[in-house]
C-alpha positions as CSV (number, residue, x, y, z in Angstrom):
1,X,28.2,-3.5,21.7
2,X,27.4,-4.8,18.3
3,X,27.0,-2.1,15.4
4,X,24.5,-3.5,12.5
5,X,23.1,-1.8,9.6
6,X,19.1,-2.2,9.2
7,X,19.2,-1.9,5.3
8,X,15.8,0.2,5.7
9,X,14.5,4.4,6.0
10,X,11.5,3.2,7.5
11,X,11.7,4.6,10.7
12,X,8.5,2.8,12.6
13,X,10.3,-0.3,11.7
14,X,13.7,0.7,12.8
15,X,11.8,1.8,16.3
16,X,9.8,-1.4,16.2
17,X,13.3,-4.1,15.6
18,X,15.4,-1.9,18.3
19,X,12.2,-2.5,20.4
20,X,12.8,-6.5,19.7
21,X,16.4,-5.9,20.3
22,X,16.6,-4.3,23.6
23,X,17.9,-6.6,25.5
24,X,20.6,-7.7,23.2
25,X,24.1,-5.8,23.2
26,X,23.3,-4.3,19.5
27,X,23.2,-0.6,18.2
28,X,20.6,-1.2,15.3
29,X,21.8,2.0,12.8
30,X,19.5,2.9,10.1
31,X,21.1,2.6,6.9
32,X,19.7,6.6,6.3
33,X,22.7,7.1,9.0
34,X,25.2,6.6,6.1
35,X,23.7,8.5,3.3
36,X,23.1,4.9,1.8
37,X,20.3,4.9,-1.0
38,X,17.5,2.5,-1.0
39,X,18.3,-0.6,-2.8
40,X,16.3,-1.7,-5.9
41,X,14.1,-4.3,-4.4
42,X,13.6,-6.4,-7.7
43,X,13.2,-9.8,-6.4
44,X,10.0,-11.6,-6.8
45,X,9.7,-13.3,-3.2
46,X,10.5,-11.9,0.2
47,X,13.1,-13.9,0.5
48,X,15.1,-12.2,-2.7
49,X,14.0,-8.5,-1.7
50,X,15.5,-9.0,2.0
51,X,18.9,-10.5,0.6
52,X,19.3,-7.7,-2.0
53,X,18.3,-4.8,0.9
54,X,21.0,-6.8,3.4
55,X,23.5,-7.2,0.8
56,X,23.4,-3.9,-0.3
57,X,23.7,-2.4,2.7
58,X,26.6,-4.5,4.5
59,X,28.0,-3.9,0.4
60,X,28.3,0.0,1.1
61,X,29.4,0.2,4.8
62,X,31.2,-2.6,5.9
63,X,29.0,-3.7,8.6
64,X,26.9,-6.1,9.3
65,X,23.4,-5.7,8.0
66,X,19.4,-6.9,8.5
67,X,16.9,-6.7,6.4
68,X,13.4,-7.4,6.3
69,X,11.2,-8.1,3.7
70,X,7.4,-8.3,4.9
71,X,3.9,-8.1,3.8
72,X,0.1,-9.1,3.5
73,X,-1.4,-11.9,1.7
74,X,-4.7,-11.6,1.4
75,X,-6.4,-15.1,0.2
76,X,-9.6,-13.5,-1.4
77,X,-7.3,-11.3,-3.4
78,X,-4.8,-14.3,-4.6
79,X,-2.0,-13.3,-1.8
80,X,-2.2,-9.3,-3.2
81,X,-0.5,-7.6,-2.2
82,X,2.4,-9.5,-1.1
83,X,5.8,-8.3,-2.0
84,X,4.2,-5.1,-3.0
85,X,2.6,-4.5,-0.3
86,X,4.1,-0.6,0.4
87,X,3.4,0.3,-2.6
88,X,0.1,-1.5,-3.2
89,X,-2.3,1.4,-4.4
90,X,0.4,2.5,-6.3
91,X,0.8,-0.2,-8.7
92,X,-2.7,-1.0,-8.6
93,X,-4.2,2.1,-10.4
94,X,-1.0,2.0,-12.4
95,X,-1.9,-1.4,-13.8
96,X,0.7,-3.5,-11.9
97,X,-2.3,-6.0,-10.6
98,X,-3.6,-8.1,-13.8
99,X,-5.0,-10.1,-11.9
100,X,-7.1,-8.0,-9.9
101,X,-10.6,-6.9,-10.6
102,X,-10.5,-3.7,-12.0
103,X,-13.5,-1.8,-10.6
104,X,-14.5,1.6,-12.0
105,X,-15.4,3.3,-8.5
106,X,-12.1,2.7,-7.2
107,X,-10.8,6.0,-6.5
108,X,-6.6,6.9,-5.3
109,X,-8.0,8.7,-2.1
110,X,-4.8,10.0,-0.6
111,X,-1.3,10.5,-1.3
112,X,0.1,9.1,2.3
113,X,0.7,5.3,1.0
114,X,-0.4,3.8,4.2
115,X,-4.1,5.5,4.0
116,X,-4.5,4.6,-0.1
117,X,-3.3,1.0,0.6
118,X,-5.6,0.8,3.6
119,X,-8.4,2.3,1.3
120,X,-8.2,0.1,-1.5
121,X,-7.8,-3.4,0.5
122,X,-11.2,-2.1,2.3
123,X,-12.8,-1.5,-1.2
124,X,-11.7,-4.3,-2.7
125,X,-12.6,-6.6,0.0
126,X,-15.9,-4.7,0.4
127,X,-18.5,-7.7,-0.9
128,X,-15.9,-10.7,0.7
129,X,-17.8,-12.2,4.1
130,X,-16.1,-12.5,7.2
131,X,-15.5,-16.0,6.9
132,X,-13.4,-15.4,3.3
133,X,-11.2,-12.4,4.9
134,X,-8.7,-14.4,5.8
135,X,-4.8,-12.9,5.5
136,X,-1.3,-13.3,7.0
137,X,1.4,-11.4,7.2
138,X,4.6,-12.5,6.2
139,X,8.5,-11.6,7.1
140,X,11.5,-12.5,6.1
141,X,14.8,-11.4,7.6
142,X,17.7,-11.5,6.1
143,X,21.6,-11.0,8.0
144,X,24.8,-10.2,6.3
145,X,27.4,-10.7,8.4
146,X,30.2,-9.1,6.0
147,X,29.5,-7.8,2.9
148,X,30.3,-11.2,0.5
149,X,29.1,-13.7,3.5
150,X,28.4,-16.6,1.3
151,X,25.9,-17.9,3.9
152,X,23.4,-15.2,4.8
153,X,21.1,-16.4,7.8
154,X,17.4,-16.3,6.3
155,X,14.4,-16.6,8.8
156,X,11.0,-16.2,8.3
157,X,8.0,-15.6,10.4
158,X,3.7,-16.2,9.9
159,X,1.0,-14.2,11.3
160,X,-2.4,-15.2,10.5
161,X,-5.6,-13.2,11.1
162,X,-8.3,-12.0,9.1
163,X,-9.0,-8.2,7.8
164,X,-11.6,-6.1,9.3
165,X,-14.2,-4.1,7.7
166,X,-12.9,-0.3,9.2
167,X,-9.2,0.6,10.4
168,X,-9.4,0.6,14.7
169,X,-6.2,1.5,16.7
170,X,-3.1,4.1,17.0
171,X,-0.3,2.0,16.6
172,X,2.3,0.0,14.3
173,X,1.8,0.9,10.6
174,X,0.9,0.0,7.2
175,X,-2.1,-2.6,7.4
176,X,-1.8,-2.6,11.3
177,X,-5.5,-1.1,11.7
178,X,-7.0,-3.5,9.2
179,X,-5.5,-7.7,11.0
180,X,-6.9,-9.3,13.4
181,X,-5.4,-10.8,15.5
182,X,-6.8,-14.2,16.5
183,X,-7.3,-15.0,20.0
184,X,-7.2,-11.0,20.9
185,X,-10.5,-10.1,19.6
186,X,-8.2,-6.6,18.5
187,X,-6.3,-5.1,15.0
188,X,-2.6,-5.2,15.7
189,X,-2.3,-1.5,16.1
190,X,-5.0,-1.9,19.1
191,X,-2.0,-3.8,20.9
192,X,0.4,-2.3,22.7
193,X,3.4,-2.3,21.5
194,X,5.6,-4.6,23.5
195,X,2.5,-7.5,23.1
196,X,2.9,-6.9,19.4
197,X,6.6,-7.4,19.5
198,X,5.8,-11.1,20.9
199,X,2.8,-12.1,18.8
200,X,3.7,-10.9,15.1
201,X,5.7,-12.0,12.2
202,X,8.7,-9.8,12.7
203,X,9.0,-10.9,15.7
204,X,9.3,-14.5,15.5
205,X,11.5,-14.1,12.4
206,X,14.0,-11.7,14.5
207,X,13.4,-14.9,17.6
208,X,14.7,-17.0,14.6
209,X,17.7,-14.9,13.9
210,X,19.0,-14.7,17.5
211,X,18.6,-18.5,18.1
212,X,20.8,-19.2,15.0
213,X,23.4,-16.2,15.6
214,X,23.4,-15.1,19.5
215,X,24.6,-11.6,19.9
């Protein structure tokens, strides 16, 4: 049995990765395990944030670490929110999104982060037609296998869909309720959980990762 640090608090995503791991001899530890603080993700790309997360993780316990970096791009809103996709509303009516419209209305309607982002996307997206709602989310995955690996394996994985017009279903998290998912006719949280795991872009970044590294 493999120990590895998932450089992340989040602990829907820790459930969802040991979920893809299962059948793999690795204990997946959550990084909260270790009394490890968040690491500042100041990167401008997925790619930078996961590497930091990884690195500073594998840095402050020894082990090898994952991270993932993931998010929605939104094409009617310019790829917002992206990287900032957690923390969307949050930078929004603090200014963080120039190049946003900035419409009066727009109201901070709760403090659980996944229900404001979910509220603003809706309201921002409100006049955009079906056909223009298109979105993806993105991942990127990033493994330290020591803490100065010089090589870090990087994978990355694509989910296109489109964003509804009202959250529908009970599972996953963050934006979840709001993607399509083409050729389901569902939101990802209207999947069950172990189709998810084989459809979105976590998973076929974590497929990635054990092709190039077999544990």
């Amino acid at each position: 049995m493999i120990e590895i640090v998932l450089a992340s608090s989040n602990k829907k995503k820790l459930a969802e990765l040991q979920s893809l791991l299962a059948e793999r001899q690795v204990a997946l530890l959550p990084q909260s395990g270790f009394n490890i603080a968040d690491a500042v993700e100041d990167g401008l790309s997925f790619v930078e944030n996961a590497i930091i997360k990884a690195r500073h993780a594998s840095k402050f316990t020894g082990l090898p670490a994952i991270a993932d970096d993931s998010g929605l791009e939104v094409d009617a809103l310019k790829g917002a929110p992206g990287i900032y996709s957690a923390r969307f509303a949050h930078r929004y009516f603090t200014g963080g999104f120039s190049e946003l419209p900035v419409l009066p209305h727009l109201q901070l309607l709760s403090d659980n982060p996944d229900a404001a982002n979910n509220a603003l996307l809706l309201d921002l997206l409100r006049e955009v037609p079906d056909d223009q709602r298109t979105a993806r989310f993105q991942c990127a995955i990033a493994m330290f296998r020591f803490p100065d690996d010089p090589m870090p394996l990087i994978c990355q994985g694509s989910w296109e869909g489109r964003i509804v017009h009202e959250p529908h279903g009970v599972h996953g998290f963050g934006y979840d309720p709001l993607f399509l998912v083409p050729g389901h006719n569902c939101t990802s949280a209207s999947l069950p959980p172990l189709q998810k795991n084989r459809l979105s872009h976590r998973a076929l970044a974590l497929q990635q990762l054990l092709q190039r590294w077999p544990l």
